[in-house]
ZALONU-200842 format. One record per residue (C-alpha): residue in three letters; x, y, z. Coordinates in steps of 0.001 Angstrom, whole numbers, padded with zeros to 6 digits, always signed. Layout:
ALAXYZ...
***
This chain:
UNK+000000+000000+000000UNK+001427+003531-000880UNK+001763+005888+002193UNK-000275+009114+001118UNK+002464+012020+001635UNK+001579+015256+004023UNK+000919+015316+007987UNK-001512+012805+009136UNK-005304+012537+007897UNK-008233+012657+010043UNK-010706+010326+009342UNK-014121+010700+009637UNK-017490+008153+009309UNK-020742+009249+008854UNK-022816+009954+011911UNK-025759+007997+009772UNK-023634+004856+009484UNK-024926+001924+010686UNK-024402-002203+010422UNK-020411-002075+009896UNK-020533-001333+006391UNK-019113+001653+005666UNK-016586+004231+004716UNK-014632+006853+006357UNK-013418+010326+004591UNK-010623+012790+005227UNK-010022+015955+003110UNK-006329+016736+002585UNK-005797+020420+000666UNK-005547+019062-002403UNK-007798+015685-002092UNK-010308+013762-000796UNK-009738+010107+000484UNK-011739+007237+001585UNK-011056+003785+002914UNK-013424+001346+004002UNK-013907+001598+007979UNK-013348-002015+008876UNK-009647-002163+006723UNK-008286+001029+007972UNK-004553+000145+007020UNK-005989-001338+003579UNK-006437+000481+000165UNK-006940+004596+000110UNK-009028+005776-003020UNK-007788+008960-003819UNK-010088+011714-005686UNK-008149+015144-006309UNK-009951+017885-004678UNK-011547+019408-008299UNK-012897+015870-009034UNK-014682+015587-005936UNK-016391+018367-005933UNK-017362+017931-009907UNK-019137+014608-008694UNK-020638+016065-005423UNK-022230+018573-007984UNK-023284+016251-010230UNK-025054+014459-007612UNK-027453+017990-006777
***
């Protein structure tokens, strides 16, 4: 697994998740990542920040 450069990410799960499946967040200045909560030292998808927020607007 890569190490994502920078000082350390805060991760973050939604306050609405529930059973174990889910996904936690954490915003970097120049990207948003997300990992699934139960494999926190597994894979890190990596969206750069302009990406993200095209999709986020796509969704609304």
């Amino acid at each position: 697994m890569e190490k994502i450069p920078g000082p350390p990410l805060t991760w973050v799960k939604s306050s609405a998740s529930g059973g174990g499946n889910c996904v936690e967040v954490a915003a970097s200045c120049e990207a948003l990542h997300v990992r699934d909560s139960k494999i926190p030292a597994g894979s890190v998808l990596t969206f750069p920040a302009h990406s993200w927020q095209a999709f986020i607007s796509g969704l609304r």
